[in-house]
C-alpha beads as a LAMMPS data file, in Angstrom:
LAMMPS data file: protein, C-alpha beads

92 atoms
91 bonds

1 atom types
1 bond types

-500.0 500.0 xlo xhi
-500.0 500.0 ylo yhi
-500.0 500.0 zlo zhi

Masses

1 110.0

Atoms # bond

1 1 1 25.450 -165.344 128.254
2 1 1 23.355 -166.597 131.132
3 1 1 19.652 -166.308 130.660
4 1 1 17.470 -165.306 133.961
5 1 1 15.549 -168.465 133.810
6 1 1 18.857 -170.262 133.967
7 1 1 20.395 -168.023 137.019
8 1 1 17.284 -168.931 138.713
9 1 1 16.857 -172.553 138.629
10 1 1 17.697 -173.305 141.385
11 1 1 16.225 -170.491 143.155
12 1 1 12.594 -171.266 145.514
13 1 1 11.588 -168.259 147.113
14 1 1 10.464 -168.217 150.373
15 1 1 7.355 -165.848 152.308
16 1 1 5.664 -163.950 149.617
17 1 1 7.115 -163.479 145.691
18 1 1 5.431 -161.418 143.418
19 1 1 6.233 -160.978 139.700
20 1 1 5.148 -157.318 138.259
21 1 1 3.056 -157.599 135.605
22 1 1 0.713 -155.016 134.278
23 1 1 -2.191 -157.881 133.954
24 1 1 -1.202 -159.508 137.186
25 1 1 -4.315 -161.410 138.758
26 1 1 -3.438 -159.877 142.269
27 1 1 -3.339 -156.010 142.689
28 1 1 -0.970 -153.514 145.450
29 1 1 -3.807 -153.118 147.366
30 1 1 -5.046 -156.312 148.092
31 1 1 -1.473 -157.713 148.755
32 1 1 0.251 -155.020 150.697
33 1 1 -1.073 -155.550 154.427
34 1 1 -0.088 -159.111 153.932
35 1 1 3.250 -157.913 153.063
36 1 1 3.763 -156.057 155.849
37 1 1 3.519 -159.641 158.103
38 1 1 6.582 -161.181 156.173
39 1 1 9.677 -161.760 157.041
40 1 1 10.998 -162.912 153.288
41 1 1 9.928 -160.932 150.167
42 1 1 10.995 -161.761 146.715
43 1 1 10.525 -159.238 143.615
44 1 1 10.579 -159.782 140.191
45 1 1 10.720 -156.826 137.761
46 1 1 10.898 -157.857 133.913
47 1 1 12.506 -156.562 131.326
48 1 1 11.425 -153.406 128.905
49 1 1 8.491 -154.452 127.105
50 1 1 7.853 -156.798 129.871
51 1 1 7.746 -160.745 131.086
52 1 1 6.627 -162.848 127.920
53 1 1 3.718 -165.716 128.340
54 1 1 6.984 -168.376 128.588
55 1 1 8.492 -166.022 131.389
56 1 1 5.607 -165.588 133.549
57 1 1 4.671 -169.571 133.683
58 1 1 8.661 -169.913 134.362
59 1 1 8.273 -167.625 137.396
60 1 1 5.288 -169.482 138.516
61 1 1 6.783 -172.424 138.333
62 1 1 9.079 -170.687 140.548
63 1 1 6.590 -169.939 143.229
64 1 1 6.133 -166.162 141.764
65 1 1 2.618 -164.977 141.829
66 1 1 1.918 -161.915 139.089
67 1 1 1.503 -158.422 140.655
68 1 1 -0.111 -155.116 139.534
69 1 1 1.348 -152.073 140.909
70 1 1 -1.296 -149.552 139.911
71 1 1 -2.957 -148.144 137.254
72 1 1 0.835 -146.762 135.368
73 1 1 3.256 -149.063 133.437
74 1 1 6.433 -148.263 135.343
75 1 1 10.010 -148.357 133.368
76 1 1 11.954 -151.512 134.134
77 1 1 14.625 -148.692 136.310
78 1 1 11.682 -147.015 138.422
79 1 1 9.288 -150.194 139.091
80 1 1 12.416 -152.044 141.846
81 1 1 12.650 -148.719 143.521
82 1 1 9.081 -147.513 143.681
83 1 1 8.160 -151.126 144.803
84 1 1 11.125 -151.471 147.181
85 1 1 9.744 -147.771 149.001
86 1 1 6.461 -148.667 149.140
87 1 1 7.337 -152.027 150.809
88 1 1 10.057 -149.970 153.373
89 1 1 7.471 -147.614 154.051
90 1 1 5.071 -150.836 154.736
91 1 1 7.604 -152.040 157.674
92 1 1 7.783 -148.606 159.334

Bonds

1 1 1 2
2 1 2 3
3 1 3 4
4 1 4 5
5 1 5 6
6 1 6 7
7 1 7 8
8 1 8 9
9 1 9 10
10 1 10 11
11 1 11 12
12 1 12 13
13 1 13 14
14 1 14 15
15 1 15 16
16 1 16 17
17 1 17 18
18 1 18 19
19 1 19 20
20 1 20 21
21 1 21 22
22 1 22 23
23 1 23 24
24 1 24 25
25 1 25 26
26 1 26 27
27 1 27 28
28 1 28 29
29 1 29 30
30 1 30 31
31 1 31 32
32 1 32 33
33 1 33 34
34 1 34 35
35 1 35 36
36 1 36 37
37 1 37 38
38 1 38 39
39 1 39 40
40 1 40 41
41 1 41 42
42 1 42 43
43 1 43 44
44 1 44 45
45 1 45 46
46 1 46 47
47 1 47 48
48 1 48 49
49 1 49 50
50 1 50 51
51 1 51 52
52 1 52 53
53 1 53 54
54 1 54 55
55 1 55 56
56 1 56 57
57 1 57 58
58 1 58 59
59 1 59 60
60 1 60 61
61 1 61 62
62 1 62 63
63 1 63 64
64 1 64 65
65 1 65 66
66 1 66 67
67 1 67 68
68 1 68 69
69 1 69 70
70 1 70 71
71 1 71 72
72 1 72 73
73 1 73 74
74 1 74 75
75 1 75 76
76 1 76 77
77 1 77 78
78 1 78 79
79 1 79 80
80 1 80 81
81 1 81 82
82 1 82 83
83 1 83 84
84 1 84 85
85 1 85 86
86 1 86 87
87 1 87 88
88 1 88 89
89 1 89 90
90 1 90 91
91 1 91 92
């Protein structure tokens, strides 16, 4: 099997990357009119039970910044689509 850290070795993001976390130092609000302004954005959404301590210094290392998206813990199958609409809905 292919681990995600593998997969993404290679990978550098460019414009903005955020990594959802529920204890992410930057929040929604204070990133999304910045969003708005980019022409690349890259998403990470962990697993159920969330990104371990080893996973989120990985995705740093990667250029991923961690990201709250409110007050709720979303399920690993409604936090890409609830992010990905409220980015759409960003761009008009």
């Amino acid at each position: 099997t292919v681990c995600w850290r593998d997969a993404l070795a290679d990978v550098r993001p460019s414009g903005a990357a955020y990594a959802l976390h529920p204890e992410g130092a930057a929040n929604w609000a204070e990133v999304r009119d910045g969003l708005a302004a980019q022409r690349d954005i890259s998403l990470a959404v962990g697993p159920e039970g969330g990104w371990s301590t080893h996973d989120l210094v990985k995705l740093s290392e990667l250029g991923f910044s961690p990201m709250r998206f409110g007050p709720r813990i979303l399920r690993t199958e409604t936090a890409a689509p609830a992010l990905t609409a409220a980015i759409q809905a960003l761009l008009g």
